[in-house]
N, C-alpha and C positions, 0 to 999 in steps of 0.2 A: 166252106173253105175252098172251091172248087178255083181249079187258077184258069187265067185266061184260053181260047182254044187254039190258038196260036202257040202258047207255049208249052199247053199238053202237045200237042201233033209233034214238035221240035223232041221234045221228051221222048214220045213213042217211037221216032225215028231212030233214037241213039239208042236206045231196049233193044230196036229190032237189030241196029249192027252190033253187038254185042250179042243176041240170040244165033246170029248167024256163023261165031265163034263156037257154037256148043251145037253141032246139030246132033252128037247122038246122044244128048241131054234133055230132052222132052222135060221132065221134071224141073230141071234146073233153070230154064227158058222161062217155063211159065212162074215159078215162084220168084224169080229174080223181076220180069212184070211186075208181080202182083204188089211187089215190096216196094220198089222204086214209086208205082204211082199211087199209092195206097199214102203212103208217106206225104208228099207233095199233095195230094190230093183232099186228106182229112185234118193235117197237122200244120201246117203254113196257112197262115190270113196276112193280106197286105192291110197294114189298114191308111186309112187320111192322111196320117203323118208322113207316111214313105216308108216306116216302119215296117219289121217283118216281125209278126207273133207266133211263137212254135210250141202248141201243147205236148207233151209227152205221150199222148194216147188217150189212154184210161182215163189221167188225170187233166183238169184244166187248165194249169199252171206252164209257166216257161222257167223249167230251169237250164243254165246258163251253163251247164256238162251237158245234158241230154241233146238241147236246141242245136249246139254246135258241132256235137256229132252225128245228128239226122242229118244236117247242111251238105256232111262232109263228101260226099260222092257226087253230088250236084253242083260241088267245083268244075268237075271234068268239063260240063257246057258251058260253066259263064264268058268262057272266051269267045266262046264261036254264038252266044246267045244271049244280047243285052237282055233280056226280062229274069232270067234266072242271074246276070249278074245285079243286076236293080233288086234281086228280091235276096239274097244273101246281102249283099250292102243292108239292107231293111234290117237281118238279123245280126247284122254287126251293129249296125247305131244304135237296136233297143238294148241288144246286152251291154253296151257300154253306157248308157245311159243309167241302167239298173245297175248298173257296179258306182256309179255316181250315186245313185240316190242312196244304195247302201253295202258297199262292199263285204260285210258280213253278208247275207245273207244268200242261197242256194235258188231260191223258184221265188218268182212273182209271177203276182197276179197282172192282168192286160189292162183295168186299172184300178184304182184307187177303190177297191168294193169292200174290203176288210174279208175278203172269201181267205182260206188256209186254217193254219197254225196261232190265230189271234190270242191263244190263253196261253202261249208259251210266256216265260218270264226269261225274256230278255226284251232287247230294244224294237220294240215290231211296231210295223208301219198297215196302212193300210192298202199299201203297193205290193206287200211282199206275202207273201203265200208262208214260206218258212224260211226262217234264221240261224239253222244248222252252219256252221263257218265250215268252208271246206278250201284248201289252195288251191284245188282242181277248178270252181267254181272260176276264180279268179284268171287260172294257166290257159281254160278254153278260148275264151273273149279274142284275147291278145294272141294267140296261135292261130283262131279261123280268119282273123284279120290279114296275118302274116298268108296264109294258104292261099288267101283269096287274090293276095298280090303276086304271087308265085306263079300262079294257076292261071289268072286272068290277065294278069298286068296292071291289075285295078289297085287304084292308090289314093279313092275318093273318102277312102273311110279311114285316111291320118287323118284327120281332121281336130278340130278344136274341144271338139266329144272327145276322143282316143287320143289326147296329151292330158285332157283333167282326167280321166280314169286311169291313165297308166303313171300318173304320176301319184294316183291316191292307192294302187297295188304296189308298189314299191313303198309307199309311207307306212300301210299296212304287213305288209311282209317285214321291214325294219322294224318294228312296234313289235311281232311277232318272233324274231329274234329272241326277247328276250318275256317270256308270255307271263313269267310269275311277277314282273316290278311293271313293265308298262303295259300292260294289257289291261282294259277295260272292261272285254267282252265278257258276257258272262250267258248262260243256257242252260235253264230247270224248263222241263216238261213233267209233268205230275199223270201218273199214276197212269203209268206207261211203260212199256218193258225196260229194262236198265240197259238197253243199248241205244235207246230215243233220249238221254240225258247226260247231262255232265255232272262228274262227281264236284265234292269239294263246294257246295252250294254253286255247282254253275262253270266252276274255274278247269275242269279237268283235273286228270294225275300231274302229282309234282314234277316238273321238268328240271334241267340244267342248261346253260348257256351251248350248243353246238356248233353256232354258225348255222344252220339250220332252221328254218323259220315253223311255227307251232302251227297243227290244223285241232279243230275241235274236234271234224268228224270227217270220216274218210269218204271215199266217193259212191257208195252204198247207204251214204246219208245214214249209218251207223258209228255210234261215236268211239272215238279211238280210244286203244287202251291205254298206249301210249303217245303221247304226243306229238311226235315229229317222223309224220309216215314218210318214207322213205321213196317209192314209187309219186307219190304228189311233191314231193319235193326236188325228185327227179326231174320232171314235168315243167317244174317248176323254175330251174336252169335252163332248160330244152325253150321257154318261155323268155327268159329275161336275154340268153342270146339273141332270142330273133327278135326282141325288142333292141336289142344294140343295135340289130342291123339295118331295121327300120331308122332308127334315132340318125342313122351316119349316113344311107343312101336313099332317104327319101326326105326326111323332116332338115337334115343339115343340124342336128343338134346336138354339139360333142358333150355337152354336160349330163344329157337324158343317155345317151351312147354311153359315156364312163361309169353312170351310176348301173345301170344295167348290168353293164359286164364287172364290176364290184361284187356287187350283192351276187351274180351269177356265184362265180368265185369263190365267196364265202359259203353259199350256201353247200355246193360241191366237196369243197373241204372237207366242209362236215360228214356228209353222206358220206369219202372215203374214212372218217375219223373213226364214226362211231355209227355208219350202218352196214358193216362189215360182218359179219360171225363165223367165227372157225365152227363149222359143224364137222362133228367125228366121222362121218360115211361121206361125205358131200364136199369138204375144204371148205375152204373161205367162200361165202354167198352171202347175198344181201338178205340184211333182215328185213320182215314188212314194218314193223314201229320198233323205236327205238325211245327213252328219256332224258337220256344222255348221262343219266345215271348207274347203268352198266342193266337196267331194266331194258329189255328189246321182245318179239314176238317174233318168231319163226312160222311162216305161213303166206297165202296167197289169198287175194278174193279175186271177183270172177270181174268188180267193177272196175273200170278204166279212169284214173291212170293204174295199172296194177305191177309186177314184180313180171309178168308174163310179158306184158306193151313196152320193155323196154326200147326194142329196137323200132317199135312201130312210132311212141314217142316221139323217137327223135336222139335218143339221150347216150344208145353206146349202140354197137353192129350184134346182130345175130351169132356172131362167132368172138362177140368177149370171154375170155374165157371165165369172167367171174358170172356173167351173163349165164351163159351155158353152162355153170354147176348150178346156179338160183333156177334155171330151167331144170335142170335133172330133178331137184328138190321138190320143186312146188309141183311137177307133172308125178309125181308119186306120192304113196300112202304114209311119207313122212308131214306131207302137208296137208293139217285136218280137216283143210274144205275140198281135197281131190279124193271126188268116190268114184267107184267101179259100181258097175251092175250088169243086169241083163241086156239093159238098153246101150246103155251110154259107158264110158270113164270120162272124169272131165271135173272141171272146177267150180265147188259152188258159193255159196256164201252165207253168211250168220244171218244174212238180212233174209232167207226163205228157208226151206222148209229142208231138217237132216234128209241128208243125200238127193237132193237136190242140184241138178246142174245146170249151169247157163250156157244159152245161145251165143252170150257176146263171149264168155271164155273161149267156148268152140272154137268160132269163129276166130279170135286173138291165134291161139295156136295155130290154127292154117296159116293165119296173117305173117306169124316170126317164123312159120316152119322153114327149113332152108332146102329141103327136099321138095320137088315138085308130087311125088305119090305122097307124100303127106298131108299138103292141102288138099289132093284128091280125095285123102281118106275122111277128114273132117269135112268137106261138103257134103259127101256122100252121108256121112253124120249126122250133119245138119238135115240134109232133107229128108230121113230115117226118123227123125226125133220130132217132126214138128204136127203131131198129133192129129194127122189129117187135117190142118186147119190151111195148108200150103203159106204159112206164114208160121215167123217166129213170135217165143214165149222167152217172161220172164226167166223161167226156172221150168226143169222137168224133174221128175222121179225117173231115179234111174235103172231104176226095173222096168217104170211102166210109162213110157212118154205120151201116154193118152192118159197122165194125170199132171198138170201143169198150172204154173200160177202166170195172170196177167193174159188174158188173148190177146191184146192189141197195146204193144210195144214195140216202139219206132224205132227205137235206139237197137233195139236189137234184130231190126226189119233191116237194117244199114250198113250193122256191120257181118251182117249174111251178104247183104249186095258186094262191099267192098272186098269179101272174098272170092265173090263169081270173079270179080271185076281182075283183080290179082291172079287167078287161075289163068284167064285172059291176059295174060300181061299189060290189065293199064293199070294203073298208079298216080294217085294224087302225089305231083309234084310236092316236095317240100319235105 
């Protein structure tokens, strides 16, 4: 997957001014290297098509959360660097293409091989890897497009691709509105832990109408308990804005502009309706799932969009103050996936292993922290925790960070870089 030498050289140039912001950071110089080109290096293939294909690591699938967050710091060049803008354009057209071929589903295959999830009972193709339904899945696509416009100026990827997909996310999220009368979808995996499936033969837990549109499985491709996660639906809004904005000052098209900011709207409502919970130590804070039936879950996971990424998002400031008690909440031992230990404190998730903490939590906290010693301290964390491998992990034990799940994850290579990069004051516009 090795990219041209031309545009590694371009790369290692912008490493080194960025290294030169850290000199008495020896550690942080060389692991922010090794992330940035490790990434780019093993996880991008351009192929024939123009196309850009982005495994996850480990696995050799592209899923459409993971792809668009490896992307996300390699915005900073595409302006000053047509190959890295040709090669994000590459990872816009395939995700919108696979949101064409099947907007359920989360990861596809590069092509048509039947490799993944093929004994799942639902709708599977021979493109798609797995069909776990997530709005996250949907929210990435349509936001690296928007980034890539922000960032670069690049406005080659509205195209005729990015009107049929964005027009089949909005058909899909309105269907999803209402998931118990018009929804089709349905997801059994057999004999497999009961967070890999949907109850109800397939349908999920019972819902009610919120405004608010239904995911099957949250962005840890674990399936929700309840239906209408709040952090993805967040996302979700933060998404259909800047498809309005696209709709009115790039495409001229006030009908795809009104339905956007509609459905934004509605969806928003809802979140203030019914993803609200008075907690007795904490006040009013966002729950993570909600039913709409007065059933909701109090808690955080580590994966993004999460209750953490609010303001990184998009969707409210660091200093909400409804923000800032769902942050006092979920960063303490009222929230079941924030452990302490020897090692670490930090957030982890149902999808690895109790007390268990992730890199991209960490990392998230630095990202919203509003104190500058604060991201200092979670780098310093991050490089503390990464089990002398000088790169990030899934998940660690937070006793013992020389016990860890996943060696080689991108997504979590990414958003360690985008917190060097933020200590440094750059910032992906948008």
């Amino acid at each position: 997957m090795v990219q041209s030498t031309d545009m590694l050289a371009s790369l290692q140039q912008w490493i080194a001014s960025v290294q030169r912001q850290l000199p008495h950071r020896p550690k942080t110089q060389e692991m922010f290297d090794a992330c940035m080109r490790n990434t780019i290096e093993t996880t991008f293939r351009r192929l024939q098509d123009g196309t850009t294909f982005v495994i996850t690591g480990d696995i050799p699938a592209m899923w459409l959360r993971d792809s668009a967050a490896q992307a996300r710091p390699y915005l900073l060049l595409a302006k000053s660097e047509p190959e890295f803008e040709r090669l994000l354009l590459g990872v816009v057209e395939r995700q919108l293409r696979y949101v064409i071929h099947d907007p359920y589903a989360n990861a596809f295959n590069e092509t048509a091989n039947g490799q993944g999830h093929q004994n799942d009972e639902t709708d599977m193709s021979a493109l798609v890897w797995e069909r776990k339904y997530e709005i996250d899945s949907l929210c990435y696509p349509l936001h690296l497009a928007y980034l890539l416009w922000q960032n670069a100026g690049t406005t080659a990827q509205f195209n005729e691709t990015f009107r049929k997909a964005a027009a089949l996310i909005l058909e899909l999220w309105r269907k999803e509105q209402n998931h118990e009368q018009h929804s089709d979808y349905r997801f059994v995996r057999r004999n497999c832990p009961v967070t890999d499936t949907l109850s109800r033969d397939g349908k999920g837990s019972v819902t009610g109408p919120t405004g608010m549109t239904w995911s099957g499985f949250r962005p840890s491709d674990d399936a929700c308990e309840y239906g209408y996660l709040i952090p993805s639906n967040m996302f979700a809004v933060v998404a259909l804005r800047e498809l309005a904005e696209i709709a009115e000052r790039v495409l001229g098209d006030g009908e795809l502009k009104a339905e956007a900011e509609r459905l934004a709207s509605e969806i928003d409502a809802g979140i203030r309706s019914h993803g609200i919970v008075n907690h007795p130590q904490f006040g009013d804070i966002y729950a993570y799932e909600t039913d709409g039936l007065g059933g909701y879950t109090l808690m955080d996971d580590a994966n993004v969009p999460s209750l953490l990424s609010i303001p990184y998002l998009g969707y409210a400031g660091s200093d909400d103050p409804t923000y800032a008690r769902t942050r006092a909440f979920i960063l303490s031992e009222h929230n079941p996936y924030f452990f302490s230990g020897k090692e670490a404190s930090g957030i982890g998730s149902p999808h690895t292993p109790h007390r268990y903490i992730w890199p991209i939590a960490l990392a998230m906290q630095g990202l919203t922290a509003r104190e500058p010693e604060e991201k200092l301290r979670l780098l310093d964390l991050l490089e503390r925790t990464d089990g002398g491998a000088g790169m990030m992990h899934e998940g660690f034990d937070a006793d013992d960070a020389s016990k860890y799940t996943r060696p080689w994850f991108s997504w979590a290579n990414m958003m360690y870089c985008e917190l060097v990069l933020d200590v440094c004051g750059i910032r992906v516009a948008g």
